[in-house]
PDB file of N, CA, C and O in Angstrom:
ATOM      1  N   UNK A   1       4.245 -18.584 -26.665  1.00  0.00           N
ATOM      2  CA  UNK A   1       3.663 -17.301 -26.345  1.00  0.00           C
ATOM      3  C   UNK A   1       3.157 -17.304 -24.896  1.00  0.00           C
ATOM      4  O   UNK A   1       3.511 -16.424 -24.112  1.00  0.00           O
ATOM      5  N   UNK A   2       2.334 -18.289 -24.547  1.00  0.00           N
ATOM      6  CA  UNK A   2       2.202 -18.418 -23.250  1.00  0.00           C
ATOM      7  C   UNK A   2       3.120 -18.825 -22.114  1.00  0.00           C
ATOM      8  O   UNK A   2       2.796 -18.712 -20.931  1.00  0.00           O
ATOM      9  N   UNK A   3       4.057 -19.210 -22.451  1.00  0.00           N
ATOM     10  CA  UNK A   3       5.446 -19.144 -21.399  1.00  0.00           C
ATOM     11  C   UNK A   3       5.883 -17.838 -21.583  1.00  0.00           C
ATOM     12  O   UNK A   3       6.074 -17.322 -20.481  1.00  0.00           O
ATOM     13  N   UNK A   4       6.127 -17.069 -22.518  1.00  0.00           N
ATOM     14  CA  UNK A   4       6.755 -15.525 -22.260  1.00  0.00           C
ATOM     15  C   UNK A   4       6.087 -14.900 -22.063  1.00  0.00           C
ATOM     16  O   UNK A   4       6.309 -13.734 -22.391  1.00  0.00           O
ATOM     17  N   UNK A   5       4.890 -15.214 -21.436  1.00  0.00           N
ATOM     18  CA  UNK A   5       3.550 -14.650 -20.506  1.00  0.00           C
ATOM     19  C   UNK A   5       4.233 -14.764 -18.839  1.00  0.00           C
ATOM     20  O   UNK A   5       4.519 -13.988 -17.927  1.00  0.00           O
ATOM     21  N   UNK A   6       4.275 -16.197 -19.105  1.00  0.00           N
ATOM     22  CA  UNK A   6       4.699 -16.253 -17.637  1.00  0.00           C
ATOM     23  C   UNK A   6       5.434 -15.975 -16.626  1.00  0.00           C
ATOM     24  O   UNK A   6       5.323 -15.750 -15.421  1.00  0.00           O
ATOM     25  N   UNK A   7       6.742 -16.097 -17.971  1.00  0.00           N
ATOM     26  CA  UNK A   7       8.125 -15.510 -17.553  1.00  0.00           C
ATOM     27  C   UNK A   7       8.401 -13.851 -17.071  1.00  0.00           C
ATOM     28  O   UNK A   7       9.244 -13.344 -16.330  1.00  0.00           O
ATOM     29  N   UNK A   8       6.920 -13.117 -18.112  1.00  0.00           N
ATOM     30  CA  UNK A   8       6.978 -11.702 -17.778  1.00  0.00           C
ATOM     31  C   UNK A   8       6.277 -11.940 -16.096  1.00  0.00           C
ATOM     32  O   UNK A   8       6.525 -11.105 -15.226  1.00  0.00           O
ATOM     33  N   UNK A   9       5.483 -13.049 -15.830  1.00  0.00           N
ATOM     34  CA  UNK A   9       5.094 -12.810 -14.513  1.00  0.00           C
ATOM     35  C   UNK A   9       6.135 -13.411 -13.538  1.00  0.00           C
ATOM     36  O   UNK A   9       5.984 -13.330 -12.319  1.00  0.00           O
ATOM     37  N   UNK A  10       6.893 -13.844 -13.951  1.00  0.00           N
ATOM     38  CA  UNK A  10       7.771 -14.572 -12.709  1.00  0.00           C
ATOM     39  C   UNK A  10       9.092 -13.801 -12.625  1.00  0.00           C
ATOM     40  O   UNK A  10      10.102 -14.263 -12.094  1.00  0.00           O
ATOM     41  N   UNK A  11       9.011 -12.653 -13.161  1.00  0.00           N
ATOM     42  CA  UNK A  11      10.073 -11.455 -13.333  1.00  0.00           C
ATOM     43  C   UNK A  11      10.331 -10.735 -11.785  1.00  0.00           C
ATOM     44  O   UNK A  11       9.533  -9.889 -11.380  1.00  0.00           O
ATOM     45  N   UNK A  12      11.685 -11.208 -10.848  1.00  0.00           N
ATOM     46  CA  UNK A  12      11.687 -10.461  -9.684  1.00  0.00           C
ATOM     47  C   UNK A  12      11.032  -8.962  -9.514  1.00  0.00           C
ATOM     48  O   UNK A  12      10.664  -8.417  -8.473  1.00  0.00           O
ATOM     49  N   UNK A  13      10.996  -8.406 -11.031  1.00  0.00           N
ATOM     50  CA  UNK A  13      10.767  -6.934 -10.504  1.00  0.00           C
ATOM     51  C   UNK A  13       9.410  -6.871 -10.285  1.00  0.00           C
ATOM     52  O   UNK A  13       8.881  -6.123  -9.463  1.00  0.00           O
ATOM     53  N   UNK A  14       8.614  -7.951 -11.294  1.00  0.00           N
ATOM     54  CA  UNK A  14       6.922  -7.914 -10.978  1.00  0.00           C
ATOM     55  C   UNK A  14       6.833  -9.011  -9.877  1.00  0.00           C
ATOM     56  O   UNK A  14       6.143  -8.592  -8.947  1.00  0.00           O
ATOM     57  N   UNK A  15       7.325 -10.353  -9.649  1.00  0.00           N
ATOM     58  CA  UNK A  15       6.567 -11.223  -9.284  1.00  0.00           C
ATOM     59  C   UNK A  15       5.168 -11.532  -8.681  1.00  0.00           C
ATOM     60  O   UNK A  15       4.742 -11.456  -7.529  1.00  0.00           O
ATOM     61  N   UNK A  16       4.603 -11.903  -9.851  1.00  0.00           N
ATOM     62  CA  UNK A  16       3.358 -12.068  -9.901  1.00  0.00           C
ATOM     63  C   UNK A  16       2.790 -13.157  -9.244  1.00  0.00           C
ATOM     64  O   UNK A  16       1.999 -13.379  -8.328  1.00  0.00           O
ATOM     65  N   UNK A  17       3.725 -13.966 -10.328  1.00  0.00           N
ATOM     66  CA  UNK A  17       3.944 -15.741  -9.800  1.00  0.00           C
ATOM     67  C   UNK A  17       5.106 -15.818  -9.486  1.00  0.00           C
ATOM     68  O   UNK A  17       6.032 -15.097  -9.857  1.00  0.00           O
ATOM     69  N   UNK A  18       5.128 -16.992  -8.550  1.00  0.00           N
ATOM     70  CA  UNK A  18       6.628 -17.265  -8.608  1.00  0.00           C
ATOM     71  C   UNK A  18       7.118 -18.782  -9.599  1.00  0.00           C
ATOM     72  O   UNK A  18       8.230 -19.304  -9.520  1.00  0.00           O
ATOM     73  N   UNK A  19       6.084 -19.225 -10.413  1.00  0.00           N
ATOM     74  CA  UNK A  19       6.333 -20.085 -11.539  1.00  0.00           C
ATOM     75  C   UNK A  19       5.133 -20.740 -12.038  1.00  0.00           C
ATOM     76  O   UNK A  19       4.163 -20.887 -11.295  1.00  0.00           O
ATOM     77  N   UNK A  20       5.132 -21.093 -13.094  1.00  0.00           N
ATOM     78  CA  UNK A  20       3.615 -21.711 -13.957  1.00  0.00           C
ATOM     79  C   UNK A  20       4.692 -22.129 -15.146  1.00  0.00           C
ATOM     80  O   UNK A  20       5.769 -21.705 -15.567  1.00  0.00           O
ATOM     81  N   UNK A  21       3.934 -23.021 -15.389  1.00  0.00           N
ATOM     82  CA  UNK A  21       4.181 -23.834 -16.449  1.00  0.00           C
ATOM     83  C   UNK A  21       3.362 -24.137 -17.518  1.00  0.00           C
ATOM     84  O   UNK A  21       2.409 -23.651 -16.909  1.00  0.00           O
ATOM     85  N   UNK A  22       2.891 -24.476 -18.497  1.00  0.00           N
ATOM     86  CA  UNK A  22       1.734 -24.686 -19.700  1.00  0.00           C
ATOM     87  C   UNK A  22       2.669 -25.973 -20.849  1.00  0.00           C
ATOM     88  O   UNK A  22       3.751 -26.235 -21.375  1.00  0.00           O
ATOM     89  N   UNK A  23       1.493 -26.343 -20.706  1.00  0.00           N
ATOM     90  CA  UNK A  23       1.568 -27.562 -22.023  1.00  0.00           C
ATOM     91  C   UNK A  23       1.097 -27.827 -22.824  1.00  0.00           C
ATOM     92  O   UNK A  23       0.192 -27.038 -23.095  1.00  0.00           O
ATOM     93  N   UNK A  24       1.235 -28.938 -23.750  1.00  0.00           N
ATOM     94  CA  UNK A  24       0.129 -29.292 -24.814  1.00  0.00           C
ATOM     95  C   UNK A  24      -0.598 -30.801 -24.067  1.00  0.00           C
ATOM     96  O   UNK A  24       0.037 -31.722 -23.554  1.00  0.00           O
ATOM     97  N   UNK A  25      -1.779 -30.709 -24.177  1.00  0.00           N
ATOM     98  CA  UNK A  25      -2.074 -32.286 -24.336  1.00  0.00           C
ATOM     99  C   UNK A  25      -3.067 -33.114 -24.963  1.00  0.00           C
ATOM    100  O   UNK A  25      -4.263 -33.158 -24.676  1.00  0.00           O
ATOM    101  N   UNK A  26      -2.441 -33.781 -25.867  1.00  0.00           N
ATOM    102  CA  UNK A  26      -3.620 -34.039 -27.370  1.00  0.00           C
ATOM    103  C   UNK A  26      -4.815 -34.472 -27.078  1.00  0.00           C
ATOM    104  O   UNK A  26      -5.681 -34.613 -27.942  1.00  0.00           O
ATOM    105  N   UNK A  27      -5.043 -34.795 -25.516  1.00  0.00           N
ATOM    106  CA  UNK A  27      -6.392 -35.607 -25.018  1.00  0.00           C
ATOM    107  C   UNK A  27      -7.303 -34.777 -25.101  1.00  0.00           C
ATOM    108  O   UNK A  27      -8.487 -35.108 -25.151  1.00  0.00           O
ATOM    109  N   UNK A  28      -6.849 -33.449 -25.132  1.00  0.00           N
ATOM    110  CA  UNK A  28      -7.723 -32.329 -24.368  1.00  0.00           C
ATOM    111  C   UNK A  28      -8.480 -31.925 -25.803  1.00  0.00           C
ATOM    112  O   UNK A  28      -9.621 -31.478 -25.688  1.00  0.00           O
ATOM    113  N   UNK A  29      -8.016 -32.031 -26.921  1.00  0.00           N
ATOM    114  CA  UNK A  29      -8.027 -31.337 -27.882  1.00  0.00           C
ATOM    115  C   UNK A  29      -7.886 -32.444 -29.296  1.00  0.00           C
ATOM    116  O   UNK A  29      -7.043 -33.021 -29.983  1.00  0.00           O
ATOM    117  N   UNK A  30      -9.451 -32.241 -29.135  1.00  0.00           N
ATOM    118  CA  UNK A  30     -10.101 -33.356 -30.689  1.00  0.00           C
ATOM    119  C   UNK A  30      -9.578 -33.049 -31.556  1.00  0.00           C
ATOM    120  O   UNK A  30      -8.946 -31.995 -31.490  1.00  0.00           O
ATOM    121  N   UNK A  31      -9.584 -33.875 -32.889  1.00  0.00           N
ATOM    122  CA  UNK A  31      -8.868 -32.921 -34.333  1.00  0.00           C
ATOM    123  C   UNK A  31     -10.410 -32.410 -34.313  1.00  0.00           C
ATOM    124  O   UNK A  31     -10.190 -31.225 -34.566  1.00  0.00           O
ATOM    125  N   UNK A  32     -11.623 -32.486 -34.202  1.00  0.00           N
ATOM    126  CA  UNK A  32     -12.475 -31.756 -34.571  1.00  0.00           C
ATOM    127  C   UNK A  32     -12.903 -30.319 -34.217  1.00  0.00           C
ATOM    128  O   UNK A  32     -13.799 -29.665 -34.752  1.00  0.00           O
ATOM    129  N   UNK A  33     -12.011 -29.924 -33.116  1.00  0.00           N
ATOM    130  CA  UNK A  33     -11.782 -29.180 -32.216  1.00  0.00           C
ATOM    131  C   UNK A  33     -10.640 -27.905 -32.654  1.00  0.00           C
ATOM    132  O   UNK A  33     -10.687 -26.686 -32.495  1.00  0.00           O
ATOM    133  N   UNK A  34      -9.646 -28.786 -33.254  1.00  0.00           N
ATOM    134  CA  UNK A  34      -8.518 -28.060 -33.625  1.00  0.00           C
ATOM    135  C   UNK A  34      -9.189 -28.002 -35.130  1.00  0.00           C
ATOM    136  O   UNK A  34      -9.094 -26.802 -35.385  1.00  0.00           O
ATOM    137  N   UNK A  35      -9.620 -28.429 -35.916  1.00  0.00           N
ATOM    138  CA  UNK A  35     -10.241 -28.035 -37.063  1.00  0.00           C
ATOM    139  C   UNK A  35     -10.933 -26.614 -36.813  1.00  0.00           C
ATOM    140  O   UNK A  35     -10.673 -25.751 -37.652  1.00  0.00           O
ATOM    141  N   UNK A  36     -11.585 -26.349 -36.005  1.00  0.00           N
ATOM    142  CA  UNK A  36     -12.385 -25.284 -35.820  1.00  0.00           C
ATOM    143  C   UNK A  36     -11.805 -24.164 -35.612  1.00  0.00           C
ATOM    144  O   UNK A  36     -12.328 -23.056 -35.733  1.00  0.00           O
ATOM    145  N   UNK A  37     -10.164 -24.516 -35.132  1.00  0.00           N
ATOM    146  CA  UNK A  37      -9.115 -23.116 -34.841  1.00  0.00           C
ATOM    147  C   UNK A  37      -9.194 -23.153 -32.759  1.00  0.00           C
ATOM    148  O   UNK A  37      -8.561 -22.402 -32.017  1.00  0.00           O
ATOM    149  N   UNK A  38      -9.965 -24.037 -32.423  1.00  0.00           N
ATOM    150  CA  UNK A  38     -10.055 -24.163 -30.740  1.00  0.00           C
ATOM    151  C   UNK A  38      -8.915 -25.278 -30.441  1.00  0.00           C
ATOM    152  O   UNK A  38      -8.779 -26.398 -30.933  1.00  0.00           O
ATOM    153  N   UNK A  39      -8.069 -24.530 -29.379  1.00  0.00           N
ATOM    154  CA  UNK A  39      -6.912 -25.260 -28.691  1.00  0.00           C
ATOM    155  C   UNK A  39      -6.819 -25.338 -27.588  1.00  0.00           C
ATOM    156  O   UNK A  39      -6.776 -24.150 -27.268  1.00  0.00           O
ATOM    157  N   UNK A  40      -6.724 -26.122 -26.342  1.00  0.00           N
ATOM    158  CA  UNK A  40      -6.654 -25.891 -24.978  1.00  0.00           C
ATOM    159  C   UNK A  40      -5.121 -26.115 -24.257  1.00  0.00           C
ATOM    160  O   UNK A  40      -4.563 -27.150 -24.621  1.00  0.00           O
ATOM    161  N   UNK A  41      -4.562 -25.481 -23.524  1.00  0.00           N
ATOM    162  CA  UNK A  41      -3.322 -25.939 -22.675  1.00  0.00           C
ATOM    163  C   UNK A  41      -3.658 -25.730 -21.570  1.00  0.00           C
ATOM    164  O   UNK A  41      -4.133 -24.666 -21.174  1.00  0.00           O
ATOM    165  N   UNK A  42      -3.418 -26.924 -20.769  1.00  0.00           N
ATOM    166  CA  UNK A  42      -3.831 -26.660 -19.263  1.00  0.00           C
ATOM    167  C   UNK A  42      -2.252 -25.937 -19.022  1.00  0.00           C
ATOM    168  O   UNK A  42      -1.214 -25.929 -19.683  1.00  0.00           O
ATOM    169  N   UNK A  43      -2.773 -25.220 -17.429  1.00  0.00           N
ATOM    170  CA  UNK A  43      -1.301 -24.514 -17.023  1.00  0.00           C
ATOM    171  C   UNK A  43      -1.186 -25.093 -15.374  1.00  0.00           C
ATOM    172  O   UNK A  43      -1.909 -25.955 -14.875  1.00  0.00           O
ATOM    173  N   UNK A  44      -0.594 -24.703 -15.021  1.00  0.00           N
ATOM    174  CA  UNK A  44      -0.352 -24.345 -13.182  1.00  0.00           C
ATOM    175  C   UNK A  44       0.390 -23.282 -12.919  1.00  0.00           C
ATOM    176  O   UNK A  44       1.132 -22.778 -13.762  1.00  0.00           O
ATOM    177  N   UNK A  45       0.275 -22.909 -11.901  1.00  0.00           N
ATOM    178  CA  UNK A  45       1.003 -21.605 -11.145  1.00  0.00           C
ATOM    179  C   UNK A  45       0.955 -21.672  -9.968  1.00  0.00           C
ATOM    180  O   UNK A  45       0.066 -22.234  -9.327  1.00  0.00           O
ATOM    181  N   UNK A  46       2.026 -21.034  -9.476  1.00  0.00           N
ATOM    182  CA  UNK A  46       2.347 -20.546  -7.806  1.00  0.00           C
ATOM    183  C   UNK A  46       2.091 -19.489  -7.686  1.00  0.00           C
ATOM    184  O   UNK A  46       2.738 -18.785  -8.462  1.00  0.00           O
ATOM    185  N   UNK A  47       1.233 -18.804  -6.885  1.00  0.00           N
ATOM    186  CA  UNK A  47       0.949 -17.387  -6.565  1.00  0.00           C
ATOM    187  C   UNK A  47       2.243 -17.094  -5.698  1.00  0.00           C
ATOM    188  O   UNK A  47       3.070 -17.989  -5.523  1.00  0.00           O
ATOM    189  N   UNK A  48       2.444 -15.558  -5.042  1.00  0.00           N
ATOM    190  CA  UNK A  48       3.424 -15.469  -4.214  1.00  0.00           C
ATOM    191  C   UNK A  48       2.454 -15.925  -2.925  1.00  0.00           C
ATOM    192  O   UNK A  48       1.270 -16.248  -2.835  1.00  0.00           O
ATOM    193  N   UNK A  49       3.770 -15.762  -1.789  1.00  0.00           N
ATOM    194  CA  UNK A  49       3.134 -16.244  -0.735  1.00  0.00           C
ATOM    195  C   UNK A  49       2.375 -14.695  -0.191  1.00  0.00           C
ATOM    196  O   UNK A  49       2.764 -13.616  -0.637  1.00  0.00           O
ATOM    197  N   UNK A  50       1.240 -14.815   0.841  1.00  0.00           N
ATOM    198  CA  UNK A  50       0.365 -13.785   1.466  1.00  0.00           C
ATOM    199  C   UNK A  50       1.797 -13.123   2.109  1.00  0.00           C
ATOM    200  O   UNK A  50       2.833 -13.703   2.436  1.00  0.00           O
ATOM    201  N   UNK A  51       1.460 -11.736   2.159  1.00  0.00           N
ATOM    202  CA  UNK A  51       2.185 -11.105   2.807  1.00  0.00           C
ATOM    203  C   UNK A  51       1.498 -10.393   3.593  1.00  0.00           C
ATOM    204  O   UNK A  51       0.325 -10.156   3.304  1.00  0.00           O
ATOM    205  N   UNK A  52       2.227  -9.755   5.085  1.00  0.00           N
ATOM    206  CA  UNK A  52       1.694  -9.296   5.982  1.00  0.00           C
ATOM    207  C   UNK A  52       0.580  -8.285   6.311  1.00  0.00           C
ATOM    208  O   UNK A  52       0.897  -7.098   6.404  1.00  0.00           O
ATOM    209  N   UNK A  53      -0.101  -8.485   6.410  1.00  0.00           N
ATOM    210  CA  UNK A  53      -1.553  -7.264   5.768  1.00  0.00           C
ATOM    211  C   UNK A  53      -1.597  -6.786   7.468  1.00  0.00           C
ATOM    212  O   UNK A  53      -1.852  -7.648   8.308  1.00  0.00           O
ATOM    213  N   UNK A  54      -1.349  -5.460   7.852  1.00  0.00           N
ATOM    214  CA  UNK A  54      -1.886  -4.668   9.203  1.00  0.00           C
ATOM    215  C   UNK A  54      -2.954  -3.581   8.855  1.00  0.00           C
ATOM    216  O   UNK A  54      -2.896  -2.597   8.116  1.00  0.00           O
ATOM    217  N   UNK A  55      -4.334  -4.292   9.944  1.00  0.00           N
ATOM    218  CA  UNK A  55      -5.223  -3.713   9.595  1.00  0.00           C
ATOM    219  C   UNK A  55      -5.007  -2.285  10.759  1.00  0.00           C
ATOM    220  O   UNK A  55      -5.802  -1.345  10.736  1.00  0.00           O
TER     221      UNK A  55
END
């Protein structure tokens, strides 16, 4: 679900991002943690680059 998040942002017609990625990683996330229904995925992303701003 959270990659076809991303993918809607890395869409030429929006580009939001120009890529992010998300994972699982069991360190992050106790079974006591996931018992409770709480899950964490770290992500990354590329913003686009600044574009020319004339003041």
């Amino acid at each position: 679900m959270i990659e076809k998040f991303f993918n809607r942002l890395k869409n030429p017609q929006n580009q939001i991002i120009i890529d992010g990625k998300v994972w699982y990683d069991a360190s992050l996330n106790p079974p006591e943690e996931l018992a409770k229904g709480h899950i964490k995925f770290p992500y990354k992303f590329c913003p686009p680059a600044l574009r020319l701003i004339t003041i």
